[in-house]
DRENDRENDREN-616596 format. One record per residue (C-alpha): residue number from 1; residue in three letters; x, y, z. Coordinates in pm, whole numbers, plus 50000, padded with zeros to 5 digits. Layout:
BEGIN
NUM/ALA/X/Y/Z
...
This chain:
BEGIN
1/UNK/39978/61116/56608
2/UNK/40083/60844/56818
3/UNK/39948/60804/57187
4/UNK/40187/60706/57512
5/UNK/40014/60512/57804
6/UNK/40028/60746/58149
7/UNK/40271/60452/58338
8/UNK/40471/60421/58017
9/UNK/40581/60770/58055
10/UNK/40623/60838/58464
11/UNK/40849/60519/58395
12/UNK/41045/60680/58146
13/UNK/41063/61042/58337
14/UNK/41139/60864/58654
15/UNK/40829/60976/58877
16/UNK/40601/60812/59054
17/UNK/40260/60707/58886
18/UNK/39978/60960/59153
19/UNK/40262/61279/59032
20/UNK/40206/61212/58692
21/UNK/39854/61158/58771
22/UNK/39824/61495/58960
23/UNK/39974/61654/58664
24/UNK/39736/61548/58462
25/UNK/39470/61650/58657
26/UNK/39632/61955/58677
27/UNK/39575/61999/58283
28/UNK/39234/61913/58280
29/UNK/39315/61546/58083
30/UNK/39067/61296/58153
31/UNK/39162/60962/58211
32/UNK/39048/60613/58326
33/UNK/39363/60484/58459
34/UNK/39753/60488/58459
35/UNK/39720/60224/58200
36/UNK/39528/60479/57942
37/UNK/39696/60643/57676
38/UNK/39726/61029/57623
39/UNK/39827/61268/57270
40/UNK/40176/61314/57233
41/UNK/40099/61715/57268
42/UNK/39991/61638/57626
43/UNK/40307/61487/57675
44/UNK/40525/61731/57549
45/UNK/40385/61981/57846
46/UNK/40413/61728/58080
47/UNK/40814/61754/58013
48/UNK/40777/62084/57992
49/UNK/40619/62101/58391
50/UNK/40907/61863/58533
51/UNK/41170/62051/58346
52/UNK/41016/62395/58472
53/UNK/41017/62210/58845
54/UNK/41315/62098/58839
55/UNK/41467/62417/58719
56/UNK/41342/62600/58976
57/UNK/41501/62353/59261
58/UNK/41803/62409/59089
59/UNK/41888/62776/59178
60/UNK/41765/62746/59531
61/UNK/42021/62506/59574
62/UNK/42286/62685/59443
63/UNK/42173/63015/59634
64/UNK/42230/62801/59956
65/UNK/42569/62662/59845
66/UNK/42705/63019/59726
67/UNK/42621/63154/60081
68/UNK/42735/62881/60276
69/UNK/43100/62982/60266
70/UNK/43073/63330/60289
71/UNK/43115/63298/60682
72/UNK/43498/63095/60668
73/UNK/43609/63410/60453
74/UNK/43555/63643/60713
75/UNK/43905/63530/60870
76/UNK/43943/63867/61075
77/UNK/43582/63969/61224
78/UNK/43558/64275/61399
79/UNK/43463/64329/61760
80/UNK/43072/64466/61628
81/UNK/43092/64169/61418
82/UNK/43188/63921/61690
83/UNK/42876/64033/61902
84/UNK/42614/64018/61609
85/UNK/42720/63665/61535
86/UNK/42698/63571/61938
87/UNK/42358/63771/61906
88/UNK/42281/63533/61622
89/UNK/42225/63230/61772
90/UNK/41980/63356/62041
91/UNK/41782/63501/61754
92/UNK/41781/63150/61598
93/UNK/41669/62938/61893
94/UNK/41333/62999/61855
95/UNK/41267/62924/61542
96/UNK/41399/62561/61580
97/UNK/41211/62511/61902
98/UNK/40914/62561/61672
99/UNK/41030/62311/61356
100/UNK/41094/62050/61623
101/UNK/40737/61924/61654
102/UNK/40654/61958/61263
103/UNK/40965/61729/61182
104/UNK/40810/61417/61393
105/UNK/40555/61307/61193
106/UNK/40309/61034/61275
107/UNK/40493/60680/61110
108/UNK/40335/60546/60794
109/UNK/40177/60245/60731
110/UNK/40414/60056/60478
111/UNK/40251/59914/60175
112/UNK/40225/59507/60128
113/UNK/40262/59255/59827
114/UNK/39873/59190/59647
115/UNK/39726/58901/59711
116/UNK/39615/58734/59348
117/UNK/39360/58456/59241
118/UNK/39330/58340/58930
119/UNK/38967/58196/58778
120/UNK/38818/58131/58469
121/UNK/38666/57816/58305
122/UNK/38832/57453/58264
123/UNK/39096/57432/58017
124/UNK/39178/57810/57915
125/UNK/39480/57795/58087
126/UNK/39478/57885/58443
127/UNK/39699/57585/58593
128/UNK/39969/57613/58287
129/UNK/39953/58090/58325
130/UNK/40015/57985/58745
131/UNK/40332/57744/58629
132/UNK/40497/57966/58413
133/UNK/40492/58270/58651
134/UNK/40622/57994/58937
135/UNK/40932/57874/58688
136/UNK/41007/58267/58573
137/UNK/40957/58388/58886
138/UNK/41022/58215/59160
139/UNK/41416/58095/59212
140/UNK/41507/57747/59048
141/UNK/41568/57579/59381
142/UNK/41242/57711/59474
143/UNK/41047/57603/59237
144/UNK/41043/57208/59298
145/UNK/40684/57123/59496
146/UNK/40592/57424/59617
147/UNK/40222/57306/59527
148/UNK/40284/57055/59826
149/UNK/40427/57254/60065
150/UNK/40160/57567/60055
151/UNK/39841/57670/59852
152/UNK/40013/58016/59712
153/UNK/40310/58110/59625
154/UNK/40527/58411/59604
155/UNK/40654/58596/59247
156/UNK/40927/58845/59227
157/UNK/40879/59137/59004
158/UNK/41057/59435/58921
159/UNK/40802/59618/59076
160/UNK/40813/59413/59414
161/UNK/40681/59114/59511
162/UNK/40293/58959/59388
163/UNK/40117/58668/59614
164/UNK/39917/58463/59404
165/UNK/39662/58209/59547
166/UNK/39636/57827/59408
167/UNK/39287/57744/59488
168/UNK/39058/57547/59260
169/UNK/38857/57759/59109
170/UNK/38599/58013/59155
171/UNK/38428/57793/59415
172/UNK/38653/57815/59679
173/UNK/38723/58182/59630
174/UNK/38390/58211/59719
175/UNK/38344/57984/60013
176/UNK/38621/58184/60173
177/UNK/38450/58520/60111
178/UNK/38135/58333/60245
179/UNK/38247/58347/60577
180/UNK/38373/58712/60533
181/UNK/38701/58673/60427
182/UNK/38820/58889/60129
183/UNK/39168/58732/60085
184/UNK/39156/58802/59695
185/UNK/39314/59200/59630
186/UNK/39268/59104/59248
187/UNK/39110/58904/59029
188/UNK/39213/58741/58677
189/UNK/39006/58605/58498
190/UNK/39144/58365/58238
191/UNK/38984/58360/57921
192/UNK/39073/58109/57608
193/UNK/39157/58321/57246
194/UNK/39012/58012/57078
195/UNK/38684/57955/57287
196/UNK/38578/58261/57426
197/UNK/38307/58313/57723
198/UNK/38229/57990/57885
199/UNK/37957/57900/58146
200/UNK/38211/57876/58408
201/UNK/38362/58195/58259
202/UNK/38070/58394/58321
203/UNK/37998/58247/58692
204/UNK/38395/58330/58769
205/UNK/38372/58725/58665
206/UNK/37988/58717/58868
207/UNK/38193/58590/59197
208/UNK/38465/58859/59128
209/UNK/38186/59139/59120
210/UNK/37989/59032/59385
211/UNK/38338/59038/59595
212/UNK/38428/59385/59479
213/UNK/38750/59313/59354
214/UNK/38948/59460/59067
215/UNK/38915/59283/58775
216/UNK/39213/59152/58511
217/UNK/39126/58957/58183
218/UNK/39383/58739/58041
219/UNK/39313/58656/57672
220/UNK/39561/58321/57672
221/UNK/39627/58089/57368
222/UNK/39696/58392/57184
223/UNK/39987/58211/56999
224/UNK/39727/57952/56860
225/UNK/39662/58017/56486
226/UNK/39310/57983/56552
227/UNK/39318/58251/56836
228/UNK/39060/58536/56808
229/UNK/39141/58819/57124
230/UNK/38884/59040/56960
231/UNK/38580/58838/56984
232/UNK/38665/58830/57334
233/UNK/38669/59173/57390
234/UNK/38311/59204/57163
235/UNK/38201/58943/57386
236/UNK/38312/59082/57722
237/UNK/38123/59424/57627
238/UNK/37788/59233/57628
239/UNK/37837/59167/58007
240/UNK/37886/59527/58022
241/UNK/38270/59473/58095
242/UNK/38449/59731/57813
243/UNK/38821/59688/57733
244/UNK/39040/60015/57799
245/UNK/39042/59982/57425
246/UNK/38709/60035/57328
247/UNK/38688/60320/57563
248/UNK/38574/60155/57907
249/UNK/38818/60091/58247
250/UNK/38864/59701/58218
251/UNK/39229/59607/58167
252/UNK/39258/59338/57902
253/UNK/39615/59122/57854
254/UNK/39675/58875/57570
255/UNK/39927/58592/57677
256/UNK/40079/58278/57610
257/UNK/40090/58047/57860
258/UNK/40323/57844/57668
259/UNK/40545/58084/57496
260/UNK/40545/58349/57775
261/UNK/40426/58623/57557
262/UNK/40221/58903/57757
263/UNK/40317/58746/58117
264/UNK/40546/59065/58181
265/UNK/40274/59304/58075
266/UNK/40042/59080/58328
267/UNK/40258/59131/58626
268/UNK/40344/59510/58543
269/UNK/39932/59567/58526
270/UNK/39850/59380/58843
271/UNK/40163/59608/59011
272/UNK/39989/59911/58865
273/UNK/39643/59790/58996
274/UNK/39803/59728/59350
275/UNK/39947/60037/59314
276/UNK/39624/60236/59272
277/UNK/39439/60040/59534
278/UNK/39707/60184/59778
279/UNK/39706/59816/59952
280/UNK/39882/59874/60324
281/UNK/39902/59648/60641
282/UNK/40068/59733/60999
283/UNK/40292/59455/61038
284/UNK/40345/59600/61413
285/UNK/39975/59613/61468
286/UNK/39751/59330/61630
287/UNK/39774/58952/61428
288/UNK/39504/58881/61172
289/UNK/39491/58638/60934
290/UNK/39279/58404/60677
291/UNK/39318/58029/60638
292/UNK/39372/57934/60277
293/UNK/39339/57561/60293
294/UNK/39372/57240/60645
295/UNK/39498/56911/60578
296/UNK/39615/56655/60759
297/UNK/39956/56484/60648
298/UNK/39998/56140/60781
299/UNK/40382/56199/60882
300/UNK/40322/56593/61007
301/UNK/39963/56565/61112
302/UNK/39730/56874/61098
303/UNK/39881/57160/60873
304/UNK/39695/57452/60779
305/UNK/39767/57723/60513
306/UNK/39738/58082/60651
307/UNK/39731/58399/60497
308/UNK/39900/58667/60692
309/UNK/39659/58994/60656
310/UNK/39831/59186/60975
311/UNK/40083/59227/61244
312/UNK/40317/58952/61229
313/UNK/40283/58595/61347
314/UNK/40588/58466/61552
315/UNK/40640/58046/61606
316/UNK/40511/57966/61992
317/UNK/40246/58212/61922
318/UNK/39868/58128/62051
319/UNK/39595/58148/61765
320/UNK/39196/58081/61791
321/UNK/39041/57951/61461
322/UNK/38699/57916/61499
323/UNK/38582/57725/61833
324/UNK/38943/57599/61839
325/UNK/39293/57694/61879
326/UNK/39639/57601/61864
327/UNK/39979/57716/61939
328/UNK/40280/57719/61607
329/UNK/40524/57454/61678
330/UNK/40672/57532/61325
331/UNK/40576/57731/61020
332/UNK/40717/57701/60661
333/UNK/40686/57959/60369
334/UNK/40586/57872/59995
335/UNK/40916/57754/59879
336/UNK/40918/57471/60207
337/UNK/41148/57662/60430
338/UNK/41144/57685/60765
339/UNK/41048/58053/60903
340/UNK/41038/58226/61252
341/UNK/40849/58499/61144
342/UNK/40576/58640/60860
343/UNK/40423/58952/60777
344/UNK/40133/59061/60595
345/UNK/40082/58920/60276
346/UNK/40261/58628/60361
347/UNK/40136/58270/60284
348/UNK/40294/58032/60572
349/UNK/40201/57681/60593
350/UNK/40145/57595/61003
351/UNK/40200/57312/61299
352/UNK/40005/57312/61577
353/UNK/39621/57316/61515
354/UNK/39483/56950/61677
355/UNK/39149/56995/61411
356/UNK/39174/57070/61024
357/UNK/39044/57452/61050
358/UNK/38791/57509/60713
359/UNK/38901/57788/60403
360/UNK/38776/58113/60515
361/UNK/38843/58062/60875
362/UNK/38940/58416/61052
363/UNK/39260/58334/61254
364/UNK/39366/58587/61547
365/UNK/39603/58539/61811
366/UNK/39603/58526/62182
367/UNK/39866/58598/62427
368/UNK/39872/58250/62639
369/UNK/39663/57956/62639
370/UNK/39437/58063/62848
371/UNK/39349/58383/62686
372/UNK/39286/58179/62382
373/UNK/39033/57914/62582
374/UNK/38856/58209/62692
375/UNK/38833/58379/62360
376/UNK/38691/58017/62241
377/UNK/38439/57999/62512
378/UNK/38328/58339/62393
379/UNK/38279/58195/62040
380/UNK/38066/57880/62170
381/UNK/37824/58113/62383
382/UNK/37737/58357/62089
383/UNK/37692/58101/61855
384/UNK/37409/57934/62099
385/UNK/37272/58240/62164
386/UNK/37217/58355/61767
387/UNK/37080/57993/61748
388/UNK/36835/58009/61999
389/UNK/36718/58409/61864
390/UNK/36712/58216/61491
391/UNK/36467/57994/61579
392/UNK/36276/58200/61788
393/UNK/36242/58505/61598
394/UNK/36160/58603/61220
395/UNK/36346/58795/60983
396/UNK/36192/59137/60912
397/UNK/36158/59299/60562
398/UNK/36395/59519/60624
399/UNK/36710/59244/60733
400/UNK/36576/59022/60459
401/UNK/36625/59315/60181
402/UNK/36855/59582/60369
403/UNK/36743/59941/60424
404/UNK/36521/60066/60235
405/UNK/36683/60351/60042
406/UNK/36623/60552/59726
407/UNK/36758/60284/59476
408/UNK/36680/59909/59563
409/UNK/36852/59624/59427
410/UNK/36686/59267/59357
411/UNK/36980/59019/59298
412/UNK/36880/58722/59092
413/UNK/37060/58408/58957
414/UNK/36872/58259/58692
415/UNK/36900/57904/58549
416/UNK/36676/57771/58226
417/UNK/36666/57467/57977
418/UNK/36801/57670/57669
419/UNK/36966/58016/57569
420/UNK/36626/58133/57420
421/UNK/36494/58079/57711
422/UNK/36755/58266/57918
423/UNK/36701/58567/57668
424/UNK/36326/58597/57698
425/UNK/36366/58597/58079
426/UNK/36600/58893/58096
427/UNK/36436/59051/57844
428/UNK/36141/59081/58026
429/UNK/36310/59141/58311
430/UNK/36497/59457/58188
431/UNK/36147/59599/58121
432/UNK/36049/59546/58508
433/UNK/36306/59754/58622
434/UNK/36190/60100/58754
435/UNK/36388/60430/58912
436/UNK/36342/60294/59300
437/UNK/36425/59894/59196
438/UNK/36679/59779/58980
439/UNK/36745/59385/58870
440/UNK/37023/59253/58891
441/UNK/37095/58923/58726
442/UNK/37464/58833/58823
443/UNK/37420/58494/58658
444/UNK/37212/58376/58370
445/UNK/37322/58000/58267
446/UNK/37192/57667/58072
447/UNK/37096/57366/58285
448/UNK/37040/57341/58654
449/UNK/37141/57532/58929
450/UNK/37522/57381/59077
451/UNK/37629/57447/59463
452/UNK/37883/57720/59312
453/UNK/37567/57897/59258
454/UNK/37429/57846/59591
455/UNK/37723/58008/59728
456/UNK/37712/58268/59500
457/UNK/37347/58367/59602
458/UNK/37434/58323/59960
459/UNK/37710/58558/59990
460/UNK/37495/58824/59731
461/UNK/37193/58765/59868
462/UNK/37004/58658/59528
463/UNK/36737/58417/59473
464/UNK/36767/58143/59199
465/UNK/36499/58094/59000
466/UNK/36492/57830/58735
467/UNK/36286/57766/58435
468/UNK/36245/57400/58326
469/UNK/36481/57300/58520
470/UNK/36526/57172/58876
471/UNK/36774/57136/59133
472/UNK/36935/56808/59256
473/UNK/36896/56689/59588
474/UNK/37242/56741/59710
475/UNK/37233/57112/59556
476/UNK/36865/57193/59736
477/UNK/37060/57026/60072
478/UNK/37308/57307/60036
479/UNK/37037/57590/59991
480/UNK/36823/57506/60269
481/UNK/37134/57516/60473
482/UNK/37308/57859/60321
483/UNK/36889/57979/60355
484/UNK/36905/58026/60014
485/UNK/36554/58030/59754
486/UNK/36592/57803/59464
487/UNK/36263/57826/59236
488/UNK/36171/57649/58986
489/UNK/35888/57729/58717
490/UNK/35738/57582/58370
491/UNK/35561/57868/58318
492/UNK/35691/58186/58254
493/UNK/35460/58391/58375
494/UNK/35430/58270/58690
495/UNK/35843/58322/58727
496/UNK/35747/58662/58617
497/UNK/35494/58687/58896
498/UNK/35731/58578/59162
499/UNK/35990/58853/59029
500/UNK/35683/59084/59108
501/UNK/35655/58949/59406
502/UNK/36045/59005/59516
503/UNK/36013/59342/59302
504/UNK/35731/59455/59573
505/UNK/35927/59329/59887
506/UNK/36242/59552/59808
507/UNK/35946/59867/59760
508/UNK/35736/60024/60058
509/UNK/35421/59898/59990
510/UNK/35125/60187/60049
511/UNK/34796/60103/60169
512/UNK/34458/60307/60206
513/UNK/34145/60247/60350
514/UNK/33871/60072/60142
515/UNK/33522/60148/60198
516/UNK/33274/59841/60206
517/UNK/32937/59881/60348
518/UNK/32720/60011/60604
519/UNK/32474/59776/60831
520/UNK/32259/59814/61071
521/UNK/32180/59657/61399
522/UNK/31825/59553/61476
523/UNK/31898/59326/61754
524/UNK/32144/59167/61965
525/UNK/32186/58795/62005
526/UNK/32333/58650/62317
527/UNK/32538/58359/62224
528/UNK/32737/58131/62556
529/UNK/33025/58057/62302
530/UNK/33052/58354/62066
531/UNK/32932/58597/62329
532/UNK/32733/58905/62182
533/UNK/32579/58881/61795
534/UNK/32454/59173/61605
535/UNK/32156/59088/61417
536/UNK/32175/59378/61135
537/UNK/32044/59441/60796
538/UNK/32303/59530/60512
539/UNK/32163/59857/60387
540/UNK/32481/59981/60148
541/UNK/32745/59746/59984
542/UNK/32852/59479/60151
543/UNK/33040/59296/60464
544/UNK/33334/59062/60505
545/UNK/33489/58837/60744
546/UNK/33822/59012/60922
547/UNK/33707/59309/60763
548/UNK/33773/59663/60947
549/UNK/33466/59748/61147
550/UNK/33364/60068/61335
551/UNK/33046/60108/61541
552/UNK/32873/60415/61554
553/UNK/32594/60545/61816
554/UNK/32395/60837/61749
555/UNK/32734/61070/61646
556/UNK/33005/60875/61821
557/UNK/33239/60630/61762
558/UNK/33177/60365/62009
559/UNK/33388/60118/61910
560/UNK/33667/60042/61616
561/UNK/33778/59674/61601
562/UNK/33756/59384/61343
563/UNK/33411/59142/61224
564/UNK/33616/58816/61336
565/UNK/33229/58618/61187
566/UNK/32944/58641/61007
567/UNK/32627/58453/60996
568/UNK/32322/58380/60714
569/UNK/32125/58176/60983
570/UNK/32336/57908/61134
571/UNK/32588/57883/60825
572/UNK/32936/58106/60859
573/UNK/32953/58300/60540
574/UNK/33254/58532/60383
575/UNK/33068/58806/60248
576/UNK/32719/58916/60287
577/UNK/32579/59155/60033
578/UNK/32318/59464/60058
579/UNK/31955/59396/60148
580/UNK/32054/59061/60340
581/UNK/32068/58989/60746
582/UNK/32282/58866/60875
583/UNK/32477/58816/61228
584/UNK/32764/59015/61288
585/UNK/33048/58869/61589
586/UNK/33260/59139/61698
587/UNK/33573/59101/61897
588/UNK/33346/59340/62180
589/UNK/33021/59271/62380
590/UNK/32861/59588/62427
591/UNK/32679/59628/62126
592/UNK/32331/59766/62118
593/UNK/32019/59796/61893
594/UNK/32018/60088/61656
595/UNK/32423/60109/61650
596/UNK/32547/60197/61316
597/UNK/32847/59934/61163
598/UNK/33053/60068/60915
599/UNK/33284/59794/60729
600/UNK/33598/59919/60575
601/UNK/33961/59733/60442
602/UNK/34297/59785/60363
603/UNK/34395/59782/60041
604/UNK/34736/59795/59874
605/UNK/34768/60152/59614
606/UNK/34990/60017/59278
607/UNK/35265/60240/59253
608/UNK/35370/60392/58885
């Protein structure tokens, strides 16, 4: 029996994509997405529902239209007639007072284009998939350097209109969501039919999953003869990513970058995707906006690439990026013409900034310059103030690992010499998880640890530990700047250890109190430097330095404090055990002979 996918069908009924959805639902279906395919029974009763629906509009309409007229036939009313139908319209009035306020209904936020990146690893195809969608898509007069002009571009679709973003590589996508700036609405990740999952493959879908964005795979080269889309697929499912086909939610698209083959079926899934994420922006509401890319152009001078996100941005408008702002002398769109105004989802390329604002900058605008200096001001006096409170202060266990909740996640990055080596980590690893701490190793790779993974930690807050390997200079620079922990072991164990370690700070640690031994005092030493010594005799277990100590007289407590030294004559000693004297310093002076002290510590319980 063949099988119909769920958009495929509201297409060809001519509904939208959440009715047919609702239907569905309706029937008890299950489904992952519009893109997943349902039994040909299932669509027969889905007919069946519209026809039924739209059979039943039918005859209410024509009940309306059959008494519409009846009134204009009535050519001679009669006085009793006359003065129900002047009656009528008093009856009426009410009723339509009432509708009035239902009809005005609160304006709704219009939907805007996606905003697409495209990442994957060098040389499966990304630059060549972005230049055929630009020459298909984009107008012929267009097309000539719009690289040049602006870092995206614009591609009209049946289905409306899809923003794609020309940045190089994962790297950059993930310096801009660094600074907390999720431009990206989807991500495709292009994957080679001939080559399969790369290094630079893997770190690409790790940065799309720490940002939270939908996910796309593009199986390209398909039209090579050597071309092999379902070892991709096997080989996505081992980084728990499974294709519609084989039953999971990730959308996988073979193309041809060269032929064009599968580049519709692209565009009509990243419309779906869009459509599903229900992507809307307010372009009446207040100006916000991401910068792409800042250059400076030795004829123009300082042009920077902004991503509209809301509101609309007007030339001779006021913006603050960063501690600095500027006011639009001229903006240009992606095909290099000149615009007055852009909306949300809009890439425009802008004049007016005096310094090159950095990818990821938050842009908003400000009314005058004035307002803008002020706003800037602002800016310079927090960023003091959380410098001073960083170097004063230290980060507490719970802002280093989050709230502590039911299920605790330890992010890790990890970096060895070869692929056994990378097995036998997570391996072990997978064993270490528990119900209240899962690992999560968003990056396993060959080789040392590269800045792209410094970012990646900073923004997911993971450690990187490496295993016979170590990190250049220029990468640890990075780290100690982004505050990220780069680790490097030749033992195994002892990276095990420090996953322990981590394991224990993202779990409430439980202590108890240890008893250690009893001594007592037999007489008390003044000392001009210490102040008072107990001279005691250990009579059960033992005593340690900074050990817990409480002092007991007759039945009472006395005194509860800490033994901050301990004496065997005139030599400081850790420990002293039973049947020894020794001199015990207390952090108190009022010790007397025949006190009791008891020494206790605390001592961390394992937890199952």
């Amino acid at each position: 029996m063949s099988k119909v996918r769920i958009y495929t069908l509201a297409k060809d009924l001519g509904v939208e994509n959440a009715k047919m959805l609702e239907i569905l639902d309706g029937l008890g279906v299950s489904y992952k997405s519009v893109s997943s395919t349902i039994e040909e029974d299932t669509v027969e009763l889905i007919k069946q529902i519209l026809a039924e629906e739209s059979g039943e509009a039918a005859p209410a309409a024509d009940t309306a239209a059959d008494a519409a007229p009846s009134t204009p036939a009535q050519t001679a009313p009669t006085p009793a007639a006359e003065a129900t139908a002047a009656r009528e319209p008093e009856a009426k009035a009410e009723p339509v007072q009432v509708a009035e306020p239902a009809a005005e209904a609160t304006p709704e936020i219009p939907h805007r284009a996606p905003v697409v990146t495209i990442m994957g690893h060098v040389d499966h195809g990304k630059t060549s998939l972005l230049d055929y969608i630009r020459k298909t898509k984009v107008a012929a007069k267009e097309a000539g350097g719009i690289t040049q002009h602006v870092g995206a571009f614009e591609a009209k679709t049946s289905k409306g209109k899809i923003v794609f973003i020309d940045t190089p590589g994962h790297e950059a996508f993930t310096t801009i969501r660094a600074r907390g700036a999720n431009v990206a609405d989807i991500a495709i990740i292009v994957i080679a039919a001939d080559d399969s999952l790369m290094p630079q493959t893997r770190e690409a879908i790790a940065h799309a999953q720490a940002a939270k964005v939908p996910m796309i795979v593009a199986i390209n080269k398909v039209d090579l003869p050597q071309a092999d889309p379902e070892r991709v697929k096997t080989d996505l499912t081992q980084l728990n990513l499974v294709p519609e086909e084989y039953g999971g939610d990730l959308v996988v698209v073979p193309v041809s970058a060269k032929t064009g083959e599968g580049v519709e079926d692209l565009l009509e899934y990243i419309s779906l995707t869009a459509e599903l994420e229900d992507l809307r922006a307010d372009p009446k509401a207040a100006f916000s906006g991401v910068v792409i890319e800042g250059k400076v152009d030795k004829q123009a001078g300082v042009l920077a690439t902004v991503m509209v996100q809301e509101g609309t941005l007007h030339v001779g408008d006021f913006l603050v990026v960063g501690e600095g702002y500027g006011k639009i002398k001229a903006m240009t769109d992606s095909a290099g013409a000149r615009i007055k105004e852009a909306g949300p989802s809009t890439p425009v390329q802008i004049l007016g900034f005096s310094e090159v604002p950095s990818s990821g900058e938050k842009v908003q605008s400000a009314k005058n310059e004035h307002a803008a200096r002020e706003v800037v001001a602002g800016r310079v006096d927090t960023r003091r103030d959380a410098e001073n409170a960083r170097v004063q202060r230290r980060l507490t266990l719970e802002e280093m690992m989050g709230p502590l909740g039911s299920v605790r996640t330890v992010n890790l990055i990890l970096r060895a010499d070869t692929q056994g080596s990378v097995e036998a980590i997570q391996g072990i690893l997978a064993r270490k998880e528990s119900d209240d701490v899962k690992i999560n190793v968003m990056l396993a790779g060959i080789g040392a640890p590269t800045e792209g993974d410094v970012l990646l930690a900073s923004t997911a807050e993971a450690t990187i530990l490496c295993f016979s390997v170590t990190a250049s200079g220029g990468v640890k620079k990075v780290a100690d700047n982004k505050g990220v922990d780069i680790k490097s072991f030749r033992i195994i164990y002892e990276l095990i250890d420090e996953v322990d370690r981590l394991i224990k700070g993202n779990v409430e640690p439980v202590f108890e109190e240890k008893y250690l031994g009893r001594a007592e005092v037999r007489m008390v030493i003044r000392h001009p430097k210490s102040g008072n010594i107990a001279g005691s005799y250990v009579t059960d277990g033992m005593f340690k330095r900074n050990a817990k100590a409480k002092v007991t007289r007759g039945k009472q407590v006395v005194y509860e404090g800490t033994v901050v030294g301990l004496k065997r004559f005139k030599d400081d000693v850790r420990e002293v055990q039973t049947g020894y004297e020794c001199g015990i310093n207390l952090d108190w002076n009022d010790v007397m002979e025949g006190d009791i002290i008891e020494a206790s510590e605390m001592v961390e319980v394992e937890q199952a």
